[in-house]
C-alpha positions in Angstrom: 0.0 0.0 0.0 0.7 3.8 -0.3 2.4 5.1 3.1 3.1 8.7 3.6 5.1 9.5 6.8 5.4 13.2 7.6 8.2 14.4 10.4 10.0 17.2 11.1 13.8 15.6 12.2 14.5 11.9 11.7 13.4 10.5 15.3 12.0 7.0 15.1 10.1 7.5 11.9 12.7 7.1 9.8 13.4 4.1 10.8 9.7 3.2 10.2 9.8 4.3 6.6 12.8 2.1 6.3 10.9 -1.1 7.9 7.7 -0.3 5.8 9.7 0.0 2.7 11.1 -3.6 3.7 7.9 -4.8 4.8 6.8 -4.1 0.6 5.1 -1.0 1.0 5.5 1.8 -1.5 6.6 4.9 1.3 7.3 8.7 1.0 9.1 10.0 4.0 8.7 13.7 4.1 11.2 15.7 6.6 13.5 18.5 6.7 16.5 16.0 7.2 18.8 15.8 4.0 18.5 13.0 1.4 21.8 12.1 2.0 21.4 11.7 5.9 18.2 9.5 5.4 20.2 7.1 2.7 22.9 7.0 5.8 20.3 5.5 8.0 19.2 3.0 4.9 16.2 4.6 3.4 16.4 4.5 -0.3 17.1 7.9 -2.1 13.7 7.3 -3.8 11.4 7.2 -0.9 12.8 10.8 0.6 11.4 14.0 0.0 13.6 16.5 1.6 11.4 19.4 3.2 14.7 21.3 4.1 14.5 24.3 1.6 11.2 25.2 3.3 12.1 25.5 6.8 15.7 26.8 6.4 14.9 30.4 7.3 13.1 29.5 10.4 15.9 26.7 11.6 18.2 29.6 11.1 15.7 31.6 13.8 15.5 29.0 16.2 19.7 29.0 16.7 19.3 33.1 17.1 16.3 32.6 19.3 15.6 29.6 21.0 13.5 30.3 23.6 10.9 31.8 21.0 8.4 29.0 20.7 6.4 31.1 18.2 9.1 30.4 15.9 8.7 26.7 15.8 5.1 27.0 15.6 5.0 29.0 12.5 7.2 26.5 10.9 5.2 23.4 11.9 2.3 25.3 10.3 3.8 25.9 7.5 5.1 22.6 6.7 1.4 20.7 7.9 0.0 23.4 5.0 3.0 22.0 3.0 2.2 18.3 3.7 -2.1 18.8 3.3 -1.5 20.5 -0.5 1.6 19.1 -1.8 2.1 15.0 -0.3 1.3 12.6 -2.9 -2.2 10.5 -2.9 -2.1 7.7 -0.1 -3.6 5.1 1.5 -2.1 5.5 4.9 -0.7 8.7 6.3 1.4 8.5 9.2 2.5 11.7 10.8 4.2 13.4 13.8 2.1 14.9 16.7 1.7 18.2 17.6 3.2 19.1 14.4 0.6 18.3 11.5 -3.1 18.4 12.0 -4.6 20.4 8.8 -2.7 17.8 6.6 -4.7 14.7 8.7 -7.6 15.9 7.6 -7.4 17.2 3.9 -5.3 13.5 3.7 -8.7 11.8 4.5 -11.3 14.4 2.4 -8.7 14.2 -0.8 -7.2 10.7 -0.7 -10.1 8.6 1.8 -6.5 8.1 3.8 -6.1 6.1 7.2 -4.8 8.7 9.4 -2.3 7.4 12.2 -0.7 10.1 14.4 2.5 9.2 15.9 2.7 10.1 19.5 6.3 10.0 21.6 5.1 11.1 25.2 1.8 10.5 27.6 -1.2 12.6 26.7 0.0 16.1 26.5 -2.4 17.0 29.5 -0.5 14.3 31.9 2.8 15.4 30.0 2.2 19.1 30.9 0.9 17.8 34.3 4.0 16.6 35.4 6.6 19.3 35.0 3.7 21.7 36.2 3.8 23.7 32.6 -0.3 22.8 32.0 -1.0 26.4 33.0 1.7 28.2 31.0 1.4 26.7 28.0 -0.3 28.1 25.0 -3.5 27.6 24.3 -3.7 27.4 20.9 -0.6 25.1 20.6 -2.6 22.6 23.5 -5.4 23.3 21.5 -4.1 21.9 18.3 -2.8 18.9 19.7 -6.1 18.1 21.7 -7.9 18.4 18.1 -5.1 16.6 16.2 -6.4 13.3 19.0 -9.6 13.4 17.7 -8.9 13.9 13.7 -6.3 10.9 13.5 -8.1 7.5 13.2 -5.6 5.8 15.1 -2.4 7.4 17.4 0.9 5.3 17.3 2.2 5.2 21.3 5.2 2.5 22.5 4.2 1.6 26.1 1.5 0.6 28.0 2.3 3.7 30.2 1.5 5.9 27.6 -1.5 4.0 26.4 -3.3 4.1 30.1 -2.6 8.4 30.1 -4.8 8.2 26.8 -7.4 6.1 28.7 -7.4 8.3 31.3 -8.7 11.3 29.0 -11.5 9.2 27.3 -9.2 8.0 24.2 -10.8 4.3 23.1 -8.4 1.8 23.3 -9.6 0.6 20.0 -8.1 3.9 18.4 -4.6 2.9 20.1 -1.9 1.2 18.4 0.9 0.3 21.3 4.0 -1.1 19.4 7.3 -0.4 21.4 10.4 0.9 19.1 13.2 -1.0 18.4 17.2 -1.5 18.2 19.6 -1.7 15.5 21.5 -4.8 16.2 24.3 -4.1 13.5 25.0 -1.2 15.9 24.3 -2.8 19.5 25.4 -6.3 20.5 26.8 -8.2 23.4 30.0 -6.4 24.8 32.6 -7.5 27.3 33.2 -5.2 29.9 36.4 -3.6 29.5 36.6 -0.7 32.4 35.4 0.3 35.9 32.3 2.6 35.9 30.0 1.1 38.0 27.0 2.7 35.5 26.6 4.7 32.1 23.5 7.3 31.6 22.8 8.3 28.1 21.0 11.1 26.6 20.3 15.0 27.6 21.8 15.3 31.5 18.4 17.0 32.4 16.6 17.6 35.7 13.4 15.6 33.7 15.9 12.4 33.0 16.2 12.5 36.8 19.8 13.5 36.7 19.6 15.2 39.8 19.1 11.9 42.0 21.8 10.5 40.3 24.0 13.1 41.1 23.0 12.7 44.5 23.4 9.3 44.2 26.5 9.3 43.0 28.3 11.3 45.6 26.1 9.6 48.5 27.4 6.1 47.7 30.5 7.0 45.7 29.4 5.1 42.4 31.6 5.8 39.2 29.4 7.4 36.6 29.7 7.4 33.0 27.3 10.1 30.8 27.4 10.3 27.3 25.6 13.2 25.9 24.2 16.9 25.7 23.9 19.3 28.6 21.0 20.9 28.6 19.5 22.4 31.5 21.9 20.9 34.7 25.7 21.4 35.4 27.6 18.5 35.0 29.4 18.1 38.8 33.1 18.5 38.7 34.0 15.0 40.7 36.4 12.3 40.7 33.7 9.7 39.9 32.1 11.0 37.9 32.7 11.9 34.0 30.9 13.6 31.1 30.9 12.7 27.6 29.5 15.0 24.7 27.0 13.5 22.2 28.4 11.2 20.3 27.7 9.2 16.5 25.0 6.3 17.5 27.9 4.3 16.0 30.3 4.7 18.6 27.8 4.4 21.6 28.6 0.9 21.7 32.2 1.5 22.9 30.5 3.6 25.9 28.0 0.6 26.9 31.0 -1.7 27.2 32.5 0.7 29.8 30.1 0.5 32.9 28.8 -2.4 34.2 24.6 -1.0 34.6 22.4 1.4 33.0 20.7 3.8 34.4 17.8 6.2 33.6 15.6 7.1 36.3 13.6 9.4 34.4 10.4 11.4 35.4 8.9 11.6 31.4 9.4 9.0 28.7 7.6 7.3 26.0 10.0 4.7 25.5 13.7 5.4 25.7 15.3 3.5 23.0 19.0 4.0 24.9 17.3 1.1 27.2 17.0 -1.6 24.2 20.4 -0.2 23.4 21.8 -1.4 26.8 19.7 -4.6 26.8 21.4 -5.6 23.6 24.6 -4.7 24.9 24.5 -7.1 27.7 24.4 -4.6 31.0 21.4 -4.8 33.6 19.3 -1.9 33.0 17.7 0.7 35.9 14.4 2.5 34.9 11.7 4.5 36.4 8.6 3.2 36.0 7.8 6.6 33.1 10.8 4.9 30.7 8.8 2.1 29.0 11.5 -0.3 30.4 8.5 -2.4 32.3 7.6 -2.9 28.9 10.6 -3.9 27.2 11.4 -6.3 29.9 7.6 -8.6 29.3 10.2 -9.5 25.7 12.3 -10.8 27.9 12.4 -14.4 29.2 14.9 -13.8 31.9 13.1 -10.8 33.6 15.3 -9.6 36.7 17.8 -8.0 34.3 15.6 -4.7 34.0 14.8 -3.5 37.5 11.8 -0.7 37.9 12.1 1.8 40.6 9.0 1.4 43.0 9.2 5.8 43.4 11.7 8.4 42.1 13.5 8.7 45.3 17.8 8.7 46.1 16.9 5.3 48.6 14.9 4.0 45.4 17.4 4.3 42.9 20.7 3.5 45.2 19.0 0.1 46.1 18.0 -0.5 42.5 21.7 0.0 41.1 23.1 -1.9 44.1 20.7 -4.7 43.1 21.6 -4.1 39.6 26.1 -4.4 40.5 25.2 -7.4 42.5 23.4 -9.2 39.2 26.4 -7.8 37.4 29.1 -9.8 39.2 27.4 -12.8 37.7 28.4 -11.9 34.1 31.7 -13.1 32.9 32.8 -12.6 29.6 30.6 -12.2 26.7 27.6 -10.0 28.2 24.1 -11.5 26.7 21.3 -12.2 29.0 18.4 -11.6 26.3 19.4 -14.4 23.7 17.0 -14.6 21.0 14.4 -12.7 23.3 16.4 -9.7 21.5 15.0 -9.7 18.1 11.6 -9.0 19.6 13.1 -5.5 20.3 14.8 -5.0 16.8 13.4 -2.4 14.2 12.5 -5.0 12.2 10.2 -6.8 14.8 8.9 -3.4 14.8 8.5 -2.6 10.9 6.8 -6.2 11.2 4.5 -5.4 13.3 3.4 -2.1 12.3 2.9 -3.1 8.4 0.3 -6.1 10.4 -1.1 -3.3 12.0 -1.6 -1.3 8.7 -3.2 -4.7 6.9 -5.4 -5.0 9.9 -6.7 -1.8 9.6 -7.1 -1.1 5.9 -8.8 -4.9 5.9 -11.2 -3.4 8.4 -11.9 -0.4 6.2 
C-alpha cells in the first residue's frame, strides 16, 4: 500500500519508513533532514522527499532565538499546510504529533487516507501535568494537539504507560496502536566489559531524566558514573567519579555501553527510551523508572530480573535498584548476553513487522 510518513527531524520515523519500505510498501518520507542523511540510516534515495528548503529560514531563527516557541510554531504550520496540498495521494498517512493536524484531515477528504498520528510522550495534559507547565502553556498550541487526537483515526504510542494516560482522558483503546520501538543490532550487541564505571547514563543530562538523583546518588554512595551526551539544563558536577561525555555518532555508543557495568535512567517523562533496548542488547542490567517504558521492554524478555523498575523516584529508590543491579552484574563473565534470542523482539524489524500487520489489519477493516 501507499504510506506517507510526515516528520519534522529523523526520530524514530525514519526508521519506520525504512521497515515499511522492507515490509513491501511503497513509502514517501517527508522531513527537513537531508536526502543524504536518510540514505545513511538506509532509506532508499527514492522514498525521501527533503522538506529542508522550506524551513531553512526558520531553523536559522531557532539558533538566534531559542526560547521563541512562536518560531517553531509557525514552521510546523507551515510545513502541515505544505504536507495537506503538496504529499502525494495515499492510503495510509502516518504523521508526527503536535506538528501536523490540517494535513490529517485534507489527507482523509482528498485521498479517503487512514490517518495514524504518531505520538512519543503521555497525553499532552498528563505530559504538561508533570513538570507543572499545564498552565503556561499556549493555548492554541494545546489546543491543536487536543484536536489533532480526535482527527487521526488511530495514534501510534510505544508503552502501555503511555497507552493508560490516553485512557485516562477518554481515548478508546480501539483507536490505540501500542508497538514499542526497536534496536539496530548491527549497531548494538553483546560487549565485554572492559573498564570500571559502575554505571553509564545516556542522553540530555536533564533535571526531567532524573539526573539530579543520580548526582546525589553518585556522591552519596561513591558510584563511578559514566554520561554520554548533551547538557541541557543541569551542570555536569566536577568530581572524581564521575565523568561527562559530549554526544556522540550512535555508532560509537557501543564503545561507551562496554564501559560500565549498569544502565541507568531514572527518568520522570518517557515514552519509551530507545537508549534502554540499546543497553539490553549490549548485555548490561538496566535501571528504569517506572515513566521509561522499560516495564515494557522487559515482558520481551524471558529472563526478567535484568531490567529493575524503581518502585518511586527517590535517592533510597534508585541507590537500592543499582546496588541490586552491580550485584546481578558480578554474575556476568565474559561475553555480556542475558536476552538471547528474546532480543529480536526489540529489533526495528520486529517493529517494521508489526506495524505493516497493524496497517493490513486496519485497511482490511476499512
Amino acid at each position: 500500500m501507499k504510506v506517507n510518513i510526515a516528520s519534522t527531524h529523523r526520530f524514530h520515523l525514519l526508521d519506520l519508513a525504512r521497515e515499511l519500505e522492507k515490509q513491501g510498501h511503497d513509502v514517501k518520507f517527508y522531513s527537513y533532514v537531508p536526502t543524504s542523511r536518510c540514505k545513511k540510516y538506509g532509506l532508499s534515495k527514492e522514498n525521501c522527499r527533503s522538506l529542508l528548503w522550506l524551513v531553512l529560514p526558520f531553523l536559522f531563527l531557532e539558533k538566534i532565538f531559542p526560547t521563541n516557541r512562536k518560531i517553531t510554531y509557525i514552521r510546523n504550520i507551515i510545513l502541515d499546510y505544505y504536507m495537506a496540498y503538496f504529499m502525494r495521494k495515499c492510503d495510509v498517512y502516518i504523521c508526527l504529533g503536535s506538528v501536523y493536524k490540517k494535513s490529517m484531515i485534507q489527507a482523509k477528504k482528498r485521498f479517503n487516507a487512514v490517518t495514524i498520528l504518531e505520538w512519543g510522550s503521555k497525553h499532552i495534559i498528563e505530559q504538561l501535568k508533570m513538570f507543572n507547565k499545564l498552565e503556561n502553556y499556549p493555548q492554541r498550541s494545546l489546543n491543536r494537539e487536543l484536536e489533532s487526537y480526535q482527527i487521526a483515526d488511530y495514534i501510534a504510542i510505544a508503552t502501555d504507560h503511555v497507552k493508560q494516560s490516553f485512557l485516562k482522558h477518554g481515548i478508546k483503546e480501539s483507536k490505540l496502536l501500542v508497538n514499542p520501538y526497536g534496536v539496530d543490532l548491527a549497531q548494538f550487541n553483546s560487549t565485554q566489559l572492559n573498564n570500571n564505571y559502575d554505571i553509564i547514563m545516556v542522553g540530555g543530562w536533564r533535571t526531567e531524566k532524573g539526573c539530579d538523583l543520580l548526582v546525589k546518588v553518585c556522591e552519596q554512595h561513591n558510584f563511578k558514573l559514566l554520561h554520554v551526551g548533551n547538557i541541557v539544563n543541569m551542570k555536569f558536577p566536577q568530581s572524581n567519579n564521575m565523568t561527562h561525555i559530549d554526544a556522540v555518532d550512535q555508532k560509537q555508543l557501543i564503545k561507551y555501553y562496554s564501559q560500565a557495568k549498569v544502565f541507568v535512567l531514572p527518568s520522570r517523562a518517557e515514552g519509551l527510551a530507545m537508549v534502554q533496548a540499546q543497553a539490553i542488547a549490549c548485555g548490561l542490567p538496566v535501571v528504569c523508572s517506572k515513566e521509561t517504558g522499560g516495564r515494557d521492554l522487559r515482558e520481551s524478555l524471558h529472563d526478567k530480573k535484568w531490567i529493575i523498575e524503581m518502585e518511586e523516584l527517590s535517592t533510597n529508590c534508585l541507590a537500592k535498584c543499582i546496588q541490586e543491579a552491580l550485584e546481578l552484574s558480578t554474575s556476568q563473565s565474559g561475553i555480556r548476553n542475558y536476552a538471547y534470542k528474546d532480543i529480536y523482539n526489540l529489533t526495528w524489524e520486529a517493529y517494521g513487522k508489526r506495524y505493516s500487520d497493524n496497517l493490513t489489519n486496519i485497511c482490511n477493516k476499512k
